[in-house]
C-alpha positions in Angstrom: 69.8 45.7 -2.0 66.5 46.9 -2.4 65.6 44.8 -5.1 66.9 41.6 -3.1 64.8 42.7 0.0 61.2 42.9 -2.2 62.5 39.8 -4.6 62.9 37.6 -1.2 59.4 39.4 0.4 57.9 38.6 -2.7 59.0 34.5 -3.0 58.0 34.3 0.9 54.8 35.5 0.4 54.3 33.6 -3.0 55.3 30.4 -0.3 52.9 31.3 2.1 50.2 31.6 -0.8 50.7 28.4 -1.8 50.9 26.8 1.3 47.6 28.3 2.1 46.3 27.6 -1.2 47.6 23.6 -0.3 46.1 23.6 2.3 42.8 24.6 1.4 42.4 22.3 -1.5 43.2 19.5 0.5 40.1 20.2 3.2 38.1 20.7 0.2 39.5 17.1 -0.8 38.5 16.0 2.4 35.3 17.4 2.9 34.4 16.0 -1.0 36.3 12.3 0.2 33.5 12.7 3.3 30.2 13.6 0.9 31.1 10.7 -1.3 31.3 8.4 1.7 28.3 9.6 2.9 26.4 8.8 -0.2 28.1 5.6 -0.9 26.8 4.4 2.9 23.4 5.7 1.9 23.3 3.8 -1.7 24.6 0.9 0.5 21.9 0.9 3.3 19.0 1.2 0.5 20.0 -1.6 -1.4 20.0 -3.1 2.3 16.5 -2.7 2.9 15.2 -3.7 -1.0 17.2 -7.0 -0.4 15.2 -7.1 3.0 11.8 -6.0 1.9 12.4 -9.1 -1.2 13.0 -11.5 1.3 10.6 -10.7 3.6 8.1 -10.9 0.6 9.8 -14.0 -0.5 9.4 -15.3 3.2 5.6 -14.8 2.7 4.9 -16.1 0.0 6.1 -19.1 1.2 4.8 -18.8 4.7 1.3 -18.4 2.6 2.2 -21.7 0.4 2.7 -23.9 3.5 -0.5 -22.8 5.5 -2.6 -23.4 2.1 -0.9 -26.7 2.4 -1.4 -27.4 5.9 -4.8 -26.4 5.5 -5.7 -28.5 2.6 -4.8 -31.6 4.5 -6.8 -30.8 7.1 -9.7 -29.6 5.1 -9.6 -26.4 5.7 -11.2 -24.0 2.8 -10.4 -21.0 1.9 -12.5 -18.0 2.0 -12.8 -17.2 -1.4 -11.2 -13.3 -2.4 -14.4 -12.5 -4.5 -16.9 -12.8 -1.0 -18.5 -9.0 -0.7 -20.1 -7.8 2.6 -23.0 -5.2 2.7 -23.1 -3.2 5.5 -27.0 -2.0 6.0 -26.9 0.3 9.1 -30.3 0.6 10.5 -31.9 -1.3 8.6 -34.7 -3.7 10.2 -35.2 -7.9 9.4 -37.5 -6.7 6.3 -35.9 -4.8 4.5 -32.5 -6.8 4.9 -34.3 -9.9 3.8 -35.5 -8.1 0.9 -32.3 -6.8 -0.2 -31.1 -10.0 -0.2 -34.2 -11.3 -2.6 -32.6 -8.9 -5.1 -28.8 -9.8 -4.4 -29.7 -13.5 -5.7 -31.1 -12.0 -9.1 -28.3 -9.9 -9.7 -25.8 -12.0 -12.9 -22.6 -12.9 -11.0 -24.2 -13.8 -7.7 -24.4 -17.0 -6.7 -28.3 -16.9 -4.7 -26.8 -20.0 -2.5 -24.1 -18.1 -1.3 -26.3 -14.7 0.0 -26.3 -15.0 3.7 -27.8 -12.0 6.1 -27.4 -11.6 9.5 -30.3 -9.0 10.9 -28.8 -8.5 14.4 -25.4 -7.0 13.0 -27.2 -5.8 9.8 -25.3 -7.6 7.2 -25.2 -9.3 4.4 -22.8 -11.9 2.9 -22.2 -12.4 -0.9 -19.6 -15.5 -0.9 -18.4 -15.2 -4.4 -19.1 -12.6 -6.8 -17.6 -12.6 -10.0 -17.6 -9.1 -11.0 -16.3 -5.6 -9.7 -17.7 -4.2 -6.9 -18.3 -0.8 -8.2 -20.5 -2.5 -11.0 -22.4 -4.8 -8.1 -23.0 -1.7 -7.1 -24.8 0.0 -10.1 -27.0 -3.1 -10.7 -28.2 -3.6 -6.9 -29.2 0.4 -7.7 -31.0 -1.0 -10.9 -33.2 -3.3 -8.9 -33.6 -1.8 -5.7 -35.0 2.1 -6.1 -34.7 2.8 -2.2 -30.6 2.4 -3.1 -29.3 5.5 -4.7 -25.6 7.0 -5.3 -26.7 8.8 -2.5 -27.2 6.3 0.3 -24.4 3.9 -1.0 -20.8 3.4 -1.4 -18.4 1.2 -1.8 -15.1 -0.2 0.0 -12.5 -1.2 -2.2 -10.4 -2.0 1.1 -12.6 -4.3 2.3 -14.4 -5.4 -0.3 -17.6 -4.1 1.1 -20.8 -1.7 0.4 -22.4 0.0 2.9 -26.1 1.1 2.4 -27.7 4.3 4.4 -31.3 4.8 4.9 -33.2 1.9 3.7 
C-alpha cells in the first residue's frame, strides 16, 4: 500500500513537473515570438526610411533638373561651383586691392573674374580651377604678409579667410 501511495505521489508530482515545465517553455516561446517581432518591425521601418531618403534624393535631383531648365529659358546663369571667396577681416582698400593684383597672377585664376568689395572686406574669385588648399599655398608664395599662420581655409564654403594683413 505503501508502494502505491509513493508510486501515485511520485506520477503527480512528475505531472505537475511537466506542466510547469510546459508552461514555461511556452512563455519562453512567447517572449522569443515577441523579440522576433520586434526586430522584424525594426528591419521593416529602416528599409522604410532608405526607400524615403532615395526618393527624396531622387525628388531633388529632379527638382534641381527643372529649375536649371527653367532658368536656362530665362537666362538665368548659374553661379559656377569653382567661385572662392576671401574673407580679409580688417583689412583696409590697399591692401585688399593688392591682394587682388596677386589673385590675377596666380595659374588657375581667371584675372576677369577677381572682384573685391572693400566695405565688407572681400574678395570674389568666380572660377578657379584648382583646390582650394593649393590656392592657398600659392597666394602664400606671392604674398609674404600671408602665412600658415594668418590663413585658412573653408572647405564648407569654399572660402579663405586672411588675418592681419
Amino acid at each position: 500500500m505503501k508502494r502505491i501511495i509513493l508510486l501515485t505521489s511520485a506520477l503527480f508530482v512528475f505531472a505537475l513537473t511537466t506542466q510547469a515545465q510546459n508552461k514555461v517553455d511556452n512563455a519562453v516561446n512567447r517572449a522569443n515570438n515577441a523579440v522576433n517581432s520586434a526586430n522584424n518591425s525594426v528591419n521593416n521601418a529602416g528599409a522604410t526610411a532608405q526607400n524615403a531618403v532615395g526618393t527624396a534624393q531622387n525628388t531633388a535631383t529632379q527638382v534641381k533638373g527643372v529649375a536649371d531648365q527653367v532658368g536656362s529659358l530665362f537666362g538665368a546663369k548659374k553661379k559656377p561651383v569653382s567661385s572662392v571667396l576671401i574673407k580679409v577681416p580688417g583689412a583696409n582698400r590697399a591692401k585688399i586691392k593688392d591682394l587682388a593684383a596677386v589673385l590675377k597672377t596666380i595659374n588657375g585664376v581667371d584675372g576677369k573674374d577677381v572682384d573685391y568689395d572693400d566695405a565688407a572686406q572681400t574678395i570674389t574669385i568666380g572660377t578657379y580651377k584648382g583646390k582650394l588648399n593649393d590656392l592657398l599655398d600659392e597666394i602664400e608664395k606671392k604674398a609674404p604678409t600671408v602665412t600658415d599662420n594668418n590663413a585658412s581655409t573653408s572647405k564648407a564654403d569654399n572660402s579663405i579667410t586672411i588675418t592681419g594683413l
